[in-house]
C-alpha positions as CSV (number, residue, x, y, z in Angstrom):
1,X,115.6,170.8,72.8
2,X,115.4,168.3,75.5
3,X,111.9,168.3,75.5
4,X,111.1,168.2,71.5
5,X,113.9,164.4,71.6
6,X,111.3,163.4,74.8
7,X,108.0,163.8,72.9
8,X,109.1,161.5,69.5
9,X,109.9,158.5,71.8
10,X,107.3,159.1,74.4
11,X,105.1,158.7,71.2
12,X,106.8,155.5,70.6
13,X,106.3,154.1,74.3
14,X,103.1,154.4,74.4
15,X,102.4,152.8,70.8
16,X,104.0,149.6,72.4
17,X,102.0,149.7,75.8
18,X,99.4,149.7,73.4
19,X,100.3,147.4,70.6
20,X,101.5,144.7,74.0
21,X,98.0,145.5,75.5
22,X,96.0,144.6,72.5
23,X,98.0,141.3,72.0
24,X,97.5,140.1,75.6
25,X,94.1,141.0,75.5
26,X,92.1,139.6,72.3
27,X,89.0,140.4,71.0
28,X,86.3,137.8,70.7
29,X,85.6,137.3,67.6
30,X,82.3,136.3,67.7
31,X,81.8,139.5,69.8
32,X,83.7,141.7,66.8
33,X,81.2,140.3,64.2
34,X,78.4,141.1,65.9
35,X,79.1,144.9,65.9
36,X,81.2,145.4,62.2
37,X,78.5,142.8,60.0
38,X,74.9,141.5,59.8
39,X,74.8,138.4,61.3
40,X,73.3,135.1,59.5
41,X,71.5,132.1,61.1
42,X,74.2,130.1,61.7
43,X,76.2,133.1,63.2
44,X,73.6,133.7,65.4
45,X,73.5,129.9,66.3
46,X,76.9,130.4,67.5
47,X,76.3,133.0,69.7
48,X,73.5,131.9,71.4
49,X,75.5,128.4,72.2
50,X,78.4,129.8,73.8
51,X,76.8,133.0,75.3
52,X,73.0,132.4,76.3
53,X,73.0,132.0,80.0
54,X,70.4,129.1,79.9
55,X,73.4,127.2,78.1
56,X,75.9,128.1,80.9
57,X,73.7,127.3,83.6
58,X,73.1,123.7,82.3
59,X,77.0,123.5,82.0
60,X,77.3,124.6,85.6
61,X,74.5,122.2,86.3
62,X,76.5,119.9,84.5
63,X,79.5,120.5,86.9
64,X,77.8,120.5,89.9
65,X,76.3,117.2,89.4
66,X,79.8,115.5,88.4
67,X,81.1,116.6,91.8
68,X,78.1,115.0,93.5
69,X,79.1,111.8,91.9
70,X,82.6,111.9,92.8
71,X,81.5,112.6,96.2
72,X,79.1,109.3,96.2
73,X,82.4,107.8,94.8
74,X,84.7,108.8,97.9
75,X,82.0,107.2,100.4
76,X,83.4,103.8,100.0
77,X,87.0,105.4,100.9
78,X,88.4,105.6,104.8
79,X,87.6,108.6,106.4
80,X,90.1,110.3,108.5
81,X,89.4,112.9,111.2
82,X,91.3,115.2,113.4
83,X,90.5,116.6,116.3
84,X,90.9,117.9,120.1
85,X,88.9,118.0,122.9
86,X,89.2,119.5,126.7
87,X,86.3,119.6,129.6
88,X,86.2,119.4,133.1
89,X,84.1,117.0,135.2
90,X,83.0,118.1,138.1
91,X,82.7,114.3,140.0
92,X,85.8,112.7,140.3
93,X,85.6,108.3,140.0
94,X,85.5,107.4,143.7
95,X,86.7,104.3,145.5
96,X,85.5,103.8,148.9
97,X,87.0,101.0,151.1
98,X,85.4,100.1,154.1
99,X,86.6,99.6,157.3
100,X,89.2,96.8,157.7
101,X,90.1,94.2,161.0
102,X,93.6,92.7,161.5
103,X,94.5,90.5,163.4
104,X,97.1,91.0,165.7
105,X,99.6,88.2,167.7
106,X,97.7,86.5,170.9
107,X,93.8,87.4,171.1
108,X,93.6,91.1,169.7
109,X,93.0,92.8,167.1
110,X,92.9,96.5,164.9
111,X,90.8,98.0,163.4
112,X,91.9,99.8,160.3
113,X,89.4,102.7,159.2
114,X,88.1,102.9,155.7
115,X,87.9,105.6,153.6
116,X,87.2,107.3,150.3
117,X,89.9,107.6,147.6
118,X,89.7,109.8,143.9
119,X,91.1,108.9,140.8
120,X,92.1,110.7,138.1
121,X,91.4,114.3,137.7
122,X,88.9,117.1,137.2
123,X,90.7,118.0,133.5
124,X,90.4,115.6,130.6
125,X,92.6,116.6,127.8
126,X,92.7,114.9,124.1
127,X,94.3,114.9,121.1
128,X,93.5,112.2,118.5
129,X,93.1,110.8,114.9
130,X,90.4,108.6,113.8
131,X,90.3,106.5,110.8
132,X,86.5,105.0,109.8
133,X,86.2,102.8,106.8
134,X,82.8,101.1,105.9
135,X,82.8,97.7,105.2
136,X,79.1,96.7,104.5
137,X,76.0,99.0,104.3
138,X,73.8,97.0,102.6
139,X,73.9,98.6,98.9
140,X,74.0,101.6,99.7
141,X,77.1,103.3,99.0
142,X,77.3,100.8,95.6
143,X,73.5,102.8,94.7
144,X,74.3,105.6,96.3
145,X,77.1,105.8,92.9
146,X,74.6,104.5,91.0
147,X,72.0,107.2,91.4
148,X,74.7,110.3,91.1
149,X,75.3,108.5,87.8
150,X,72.3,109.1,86.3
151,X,71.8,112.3,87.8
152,X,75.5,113.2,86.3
153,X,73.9,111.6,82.9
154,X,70.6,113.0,83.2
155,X,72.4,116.9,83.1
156,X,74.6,115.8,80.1
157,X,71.4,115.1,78.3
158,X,69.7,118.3,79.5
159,X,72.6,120.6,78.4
160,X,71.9,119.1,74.9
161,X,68.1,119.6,75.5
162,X,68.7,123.6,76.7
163,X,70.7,123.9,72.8
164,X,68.5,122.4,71.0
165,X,65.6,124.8,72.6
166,X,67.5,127.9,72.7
167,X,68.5,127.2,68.8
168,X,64.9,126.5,68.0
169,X,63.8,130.1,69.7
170,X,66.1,131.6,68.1
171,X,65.6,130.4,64.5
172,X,62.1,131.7,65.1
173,X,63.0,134.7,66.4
174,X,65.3,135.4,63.6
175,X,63.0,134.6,61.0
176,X,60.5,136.6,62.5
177,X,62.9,139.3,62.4
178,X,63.2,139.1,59.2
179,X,59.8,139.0,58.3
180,X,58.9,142.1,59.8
181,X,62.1,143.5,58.3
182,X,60.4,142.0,55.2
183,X,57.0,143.8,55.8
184,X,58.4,147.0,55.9
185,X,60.0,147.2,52.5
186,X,56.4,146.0,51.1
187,X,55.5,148.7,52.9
188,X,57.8,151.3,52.2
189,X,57.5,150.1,48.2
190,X,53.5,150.3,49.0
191,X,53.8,153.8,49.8
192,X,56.3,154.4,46.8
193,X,53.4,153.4,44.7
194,X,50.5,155.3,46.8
195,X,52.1,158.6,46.3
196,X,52.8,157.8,42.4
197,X,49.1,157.1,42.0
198,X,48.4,160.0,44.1
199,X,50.0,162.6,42.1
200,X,48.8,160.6,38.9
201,X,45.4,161.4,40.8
202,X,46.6,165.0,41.0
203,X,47.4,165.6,37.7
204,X,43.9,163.8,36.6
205,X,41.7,166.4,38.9
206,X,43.5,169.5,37.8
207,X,43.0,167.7,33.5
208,X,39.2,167.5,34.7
209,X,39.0,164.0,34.2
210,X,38.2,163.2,37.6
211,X,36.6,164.3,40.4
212,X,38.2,166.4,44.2
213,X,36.5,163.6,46.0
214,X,38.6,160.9,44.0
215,X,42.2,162.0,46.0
216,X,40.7,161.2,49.7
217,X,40.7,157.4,49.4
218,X,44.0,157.6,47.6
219,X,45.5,159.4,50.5
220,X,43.4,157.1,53.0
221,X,45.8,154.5,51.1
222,X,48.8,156.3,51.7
223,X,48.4,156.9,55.2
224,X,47.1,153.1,55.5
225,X,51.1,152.3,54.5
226,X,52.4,154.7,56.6
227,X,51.1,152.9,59.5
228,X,52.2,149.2,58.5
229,X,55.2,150.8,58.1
230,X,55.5,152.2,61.6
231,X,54.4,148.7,62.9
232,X,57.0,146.9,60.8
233,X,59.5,149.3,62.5
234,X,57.9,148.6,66.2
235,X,58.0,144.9,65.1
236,X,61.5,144.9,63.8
237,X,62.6,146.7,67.5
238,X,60.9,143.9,69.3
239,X,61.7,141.0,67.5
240,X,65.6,142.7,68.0
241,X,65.6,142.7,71.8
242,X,64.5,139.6,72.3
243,X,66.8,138.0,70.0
244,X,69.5,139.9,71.2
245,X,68.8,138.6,74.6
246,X,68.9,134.6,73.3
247,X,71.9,135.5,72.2
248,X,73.6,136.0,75.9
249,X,73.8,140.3,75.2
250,X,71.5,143.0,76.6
251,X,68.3,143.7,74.8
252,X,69.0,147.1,74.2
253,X,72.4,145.7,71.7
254,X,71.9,146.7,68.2
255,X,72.5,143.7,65.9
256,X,71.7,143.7,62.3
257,X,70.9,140.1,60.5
258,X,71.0,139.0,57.0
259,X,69.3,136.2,55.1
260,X,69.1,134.3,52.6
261,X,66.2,133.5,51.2
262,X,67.5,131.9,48.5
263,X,68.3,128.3,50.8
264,X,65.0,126.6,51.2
265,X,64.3,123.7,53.1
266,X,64.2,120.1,51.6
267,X,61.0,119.0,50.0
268,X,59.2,116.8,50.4
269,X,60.8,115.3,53.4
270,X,63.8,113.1,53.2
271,X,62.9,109.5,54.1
272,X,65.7,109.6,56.6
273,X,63.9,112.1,58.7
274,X,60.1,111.0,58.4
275,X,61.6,108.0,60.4
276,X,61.7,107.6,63.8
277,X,64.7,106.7,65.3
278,X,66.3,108.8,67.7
279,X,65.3,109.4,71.3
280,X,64.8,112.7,72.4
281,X,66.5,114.5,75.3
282,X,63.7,114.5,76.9
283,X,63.3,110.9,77.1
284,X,66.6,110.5,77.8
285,X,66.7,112.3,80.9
286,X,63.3,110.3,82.2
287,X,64.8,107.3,81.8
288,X,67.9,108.5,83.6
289,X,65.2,109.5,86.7
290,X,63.9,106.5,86.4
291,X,66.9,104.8,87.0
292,X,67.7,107.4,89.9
293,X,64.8,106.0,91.6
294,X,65.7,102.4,91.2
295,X,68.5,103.5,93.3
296,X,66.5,105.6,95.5
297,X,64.5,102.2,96.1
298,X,67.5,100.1,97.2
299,X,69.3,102.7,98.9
300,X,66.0,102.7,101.4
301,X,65.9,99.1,101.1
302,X,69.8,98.9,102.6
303,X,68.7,101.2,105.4
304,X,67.1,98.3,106.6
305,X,70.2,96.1,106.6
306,X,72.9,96.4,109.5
307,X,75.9,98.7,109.0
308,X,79.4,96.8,109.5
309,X,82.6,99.5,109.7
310,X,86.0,99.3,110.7
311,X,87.3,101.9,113.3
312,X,90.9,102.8,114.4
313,X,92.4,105.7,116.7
314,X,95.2,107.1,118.1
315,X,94.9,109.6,121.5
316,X,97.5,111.9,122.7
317,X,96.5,113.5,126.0
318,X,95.1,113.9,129.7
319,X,92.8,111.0,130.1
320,X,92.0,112.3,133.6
321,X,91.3,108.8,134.9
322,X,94.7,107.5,135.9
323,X,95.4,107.7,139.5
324,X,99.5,106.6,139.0
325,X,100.2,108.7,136.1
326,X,98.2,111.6,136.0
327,X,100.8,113.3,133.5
328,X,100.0,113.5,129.3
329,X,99.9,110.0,127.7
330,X,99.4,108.4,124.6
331,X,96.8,105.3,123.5
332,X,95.0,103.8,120.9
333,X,92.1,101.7,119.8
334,X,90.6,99.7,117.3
335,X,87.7,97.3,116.3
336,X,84.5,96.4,114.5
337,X,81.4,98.6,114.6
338,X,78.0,97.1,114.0
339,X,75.0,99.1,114.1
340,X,71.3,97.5,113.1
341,X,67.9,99.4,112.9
342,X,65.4,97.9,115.4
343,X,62.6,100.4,116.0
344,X,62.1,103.8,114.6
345,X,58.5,104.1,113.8
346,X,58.6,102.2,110.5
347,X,60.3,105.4,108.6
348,X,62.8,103.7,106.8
349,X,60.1,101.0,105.6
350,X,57.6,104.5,104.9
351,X,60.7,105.9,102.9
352,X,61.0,102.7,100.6
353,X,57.6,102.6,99.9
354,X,57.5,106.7,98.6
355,X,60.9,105.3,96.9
356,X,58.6,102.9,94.9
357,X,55.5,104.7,94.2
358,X,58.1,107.9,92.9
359,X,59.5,105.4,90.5
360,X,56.1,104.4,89.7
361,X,55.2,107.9,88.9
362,X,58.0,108.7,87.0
363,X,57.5,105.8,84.5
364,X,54.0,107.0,84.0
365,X,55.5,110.3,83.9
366,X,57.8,108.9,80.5
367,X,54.8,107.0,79.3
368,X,52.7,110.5,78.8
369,X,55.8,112.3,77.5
370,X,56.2,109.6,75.0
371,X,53.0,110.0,73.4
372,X,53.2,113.9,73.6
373,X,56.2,113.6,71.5
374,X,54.6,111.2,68.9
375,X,51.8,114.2,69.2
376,X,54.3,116.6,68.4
377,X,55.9,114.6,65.3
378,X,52.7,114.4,63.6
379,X,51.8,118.2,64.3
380,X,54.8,119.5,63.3
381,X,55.2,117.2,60.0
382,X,51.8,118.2,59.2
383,X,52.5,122.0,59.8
384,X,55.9,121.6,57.6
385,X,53.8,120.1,54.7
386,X,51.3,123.0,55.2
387,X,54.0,126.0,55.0
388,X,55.6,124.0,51.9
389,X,52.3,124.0,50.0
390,X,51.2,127.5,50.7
391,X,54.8,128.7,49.6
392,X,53.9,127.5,46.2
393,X,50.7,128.7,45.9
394,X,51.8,132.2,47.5
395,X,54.5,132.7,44.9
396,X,51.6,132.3,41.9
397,X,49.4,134.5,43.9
398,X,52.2,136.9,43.8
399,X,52.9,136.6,40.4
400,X,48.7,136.7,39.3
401,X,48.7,140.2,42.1
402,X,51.6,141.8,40.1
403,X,50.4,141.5,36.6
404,X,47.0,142.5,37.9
405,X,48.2,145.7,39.1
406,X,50.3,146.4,36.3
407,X,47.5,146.2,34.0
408,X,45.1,148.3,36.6
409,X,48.1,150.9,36.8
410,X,48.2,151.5,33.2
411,X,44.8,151.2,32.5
412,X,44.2,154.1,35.2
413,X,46.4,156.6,33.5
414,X,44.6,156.2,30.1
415,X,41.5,156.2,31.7
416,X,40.2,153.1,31.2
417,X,40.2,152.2,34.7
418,X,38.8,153.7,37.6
419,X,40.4,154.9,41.0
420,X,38.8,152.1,42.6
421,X,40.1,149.7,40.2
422,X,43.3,150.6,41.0
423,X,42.7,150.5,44.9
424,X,41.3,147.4,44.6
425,X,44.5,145.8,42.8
426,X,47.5,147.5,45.0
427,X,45.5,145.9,48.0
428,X,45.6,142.6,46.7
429,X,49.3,143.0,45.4
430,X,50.6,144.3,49.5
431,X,48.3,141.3,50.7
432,X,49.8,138.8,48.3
433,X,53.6,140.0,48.9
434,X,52.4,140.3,53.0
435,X,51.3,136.7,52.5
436,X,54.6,135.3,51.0
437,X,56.9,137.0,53.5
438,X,54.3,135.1,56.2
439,X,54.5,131.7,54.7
440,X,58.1,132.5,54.0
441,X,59.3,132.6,57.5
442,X,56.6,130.4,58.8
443,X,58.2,127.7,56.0
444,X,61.9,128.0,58.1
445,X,60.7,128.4,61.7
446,X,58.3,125.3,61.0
447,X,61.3,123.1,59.6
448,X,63.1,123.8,62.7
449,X,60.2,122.7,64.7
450,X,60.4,119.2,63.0
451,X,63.8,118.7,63.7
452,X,63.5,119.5,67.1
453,X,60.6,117.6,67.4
454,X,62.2,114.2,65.3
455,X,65.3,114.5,67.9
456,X,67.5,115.2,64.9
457,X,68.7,119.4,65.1
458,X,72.1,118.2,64.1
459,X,71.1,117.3,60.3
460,X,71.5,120.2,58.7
461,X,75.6,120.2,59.9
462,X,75.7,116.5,58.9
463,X,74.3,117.4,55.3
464,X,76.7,120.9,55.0
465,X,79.6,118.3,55.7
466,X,78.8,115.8,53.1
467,X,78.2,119.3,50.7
């Protein structure tokens, strides 16, 4: 009886350990939807910008070079040191006195001997603080700052530039996904009507109306789909892992997508986006080196300067020089330290002039990114325009393709079209709908390219807020 009242609430004990488990433990959400539903573009968008590890690693970039400017930033602070120190000298400070004559009452005098005396001891013993603060250093600490700045600047700007480029990859890989996923229901519907015709075919060899010979191209046909279809699949598993990846899982995660073709891009081009004003990231962070170097340049140049600093200290020890009080004593000191550069070869002059010519390279450097990007406006407005006029003329081709092989279809079963005919028409009608699918997805992944390449990825959330 005991036992039978033990199980019930057992039974209930557990059901809390779990119930408190799953509550201090929460399931991404992100995470849960890509498992349980088909994930859409902007789903995936999400993903890859809080999970692709190209993302983190700019944010850790990011981090890394904020604490490089803070430490720039504490170089103008004191610095205060600690420390201990203990040897033994093996010559002891000498003082040798030579021999001395005294005079003594009436006409004679002594002689008093000289001789050798130590001072101090063979143990030196220290304990001491130090306090160092910089007073002038030519510039350099001030562009010291100034260069972990832009470096600080320069990673801000390149964890927007590794977003923009991971969500350009992977609106192209999910369109291309979809494409393939696309190509396989033409495929599969391809086959659909293959075997139709084929036992159409059949029916038409056993009547006598045509000839054995007339079913081998009609099962070439067939077997012609079955292999786009097994392609499509390979296709689709590709196209799969490698988005999967972008998205910060394993390529071997199963995700399903969905899409909707429905939402097209704007055309033609709104005049707000043909224009050309916004920077890039990319320009952004070559101006930021730029100004790096600048700094660079007069940080070499204040290497050339004298170096004024304050020091202070306080000793506790041995000083193993005192030859009245050779026990543990405490002192201090304090003062001005000046140091100037007189002669080292001419390397700090050699490291201003690589300063200068790096900051010469690097504008040049900005100069040939700035036309590739104008380069890459034109092409990809040009490519846009291209996708946007085959669309239409794709969806007519489709349309003409259809009714042709309707027409071929029916005509074949009354006879009044040949096998051929009919071949001749279901090829054009899987090229036409292959075709759409193409310029479809080529349409999307080509709009993303001219956002990325106009500097402006963030329209299409500006225009879903104004909606």
């Amino acid at each position: 009886m005991r036992w039978i009242l033990f199980l019930p609430g057992k039974r209930i004990v557990i059901g809390i350990f779990v119930w408190v488990f799953l509550m201090l433990v929460p399931l991404n959400e992100n995470q849960v939807n890509a498992e349980e539903k088909p994930l859409s573009l902007s789903d995936c968008l999400e993903l890859a910008l809080q999970y692709n590890p190209d993302i983190q690693s700019a944010r850790k970039f990011k981090s890394e070079s904020g604490s490089r400017l803070e430490q720039a930033k504490s170089v103008k602070y004191p610095e205060i040191n600690a420390g201990a120190k203990a040897g033994y000298i093996s010559e002891m400070n000498r003082i040798t006195q030579q021999d001395t004559t005294v005079q003594l009452p009436g006409p004679s005098t002594a002689t008093i001997p000289g001789r050798e005396m130590e001072l101090g001891a063979h143990e030196q013993t220290d304990l001491f603080l130090s306090l160092t603060q910089p007073i002038y250093t030519g510039g350099r600490i001030e562009s010291g700052i100034r260069m972990a700045e832009a470096g600080f600047e320069a990673a801000s700007h390149q964890i927007a530039l590794e977003k923009n480029r991971i969500r350009n990859e992977v609106t192209t890989l999910f369109y291309q996904l979809a494409q393939s996923m696309e190509n396989k229901k033409v495929a599969m519907i391809s086959r659909d009507q293959i075997e139709s015709h084929l036992q159409d075919t059949k029916n038409l060899v056993d009547q006598g109306m045509l000839l054995q010979s007339d079913i081998y191209p009609v099962n070439i046909r067939r077997l012609d789909t079955e292999l786009m279809i097994v392609k499509a699949e390979n296709a689709i598993s590709r196209t799969k892992a490698a988005l999967s990846e972008r998205l910060g899982f394993p390529p071997e995660k199963e995700i399903e997508i969905t899409v909707d073709w429905d939402s097209t891009p704007p055309w033609p081009i709104p005049q707000e986006l043909a224009e050309k004003n916004e920077e890039r990231h990319e320009q952004r962070i070559a101006e930021k080196q730029i100004e790096a170097a600048s700094a660079e340049i007069d940080i070499a140049k204040g290497a050339l300067l004298p170096e004024i600093g304050f020091t202070a200290s306080g000793h506790y020890g041995y000083p193993g020089f005192n030859s009245t009080d050779p026990e543990w004593d405490k002192w201090w000191k304090a003062g001005i330290q000046v140091s100037y550069p007189l002669f080292d070869m001419s390397k700090k002059k050699h490291g201003e002039k690589a300063a200068v010519s790096k900051k010469a390279r690097l504008k040049k450097v900005k100069e040939s990114l700035d036309h590739k990007i104008s380069l890459d406006q034109i092409n990809t407005r040009l490519a846009y325009e291209e996708a946007c006029r085959n669309m239409s003329i794709t969806r007519e081709k489709v349309l003409a393709a259809e009714e042709n092989y309707r027409l071929k279809n029916d005509n074949f079963k009354v006879g009044m079209a040949t096998n051929t005919d009919f071949l001749d028409a279901h090829t054009e009608l899987i090229k036409a709908k292959s075709e759409q699918v193409l310029v479809s997805a080529e349409m999307r992944i080509a709009w993303s390219e001219f956002l990325r390449a106009m500097g402006k990825e963030d329209w299409i959330d500006a225009e879903k807020e104004k909606n």
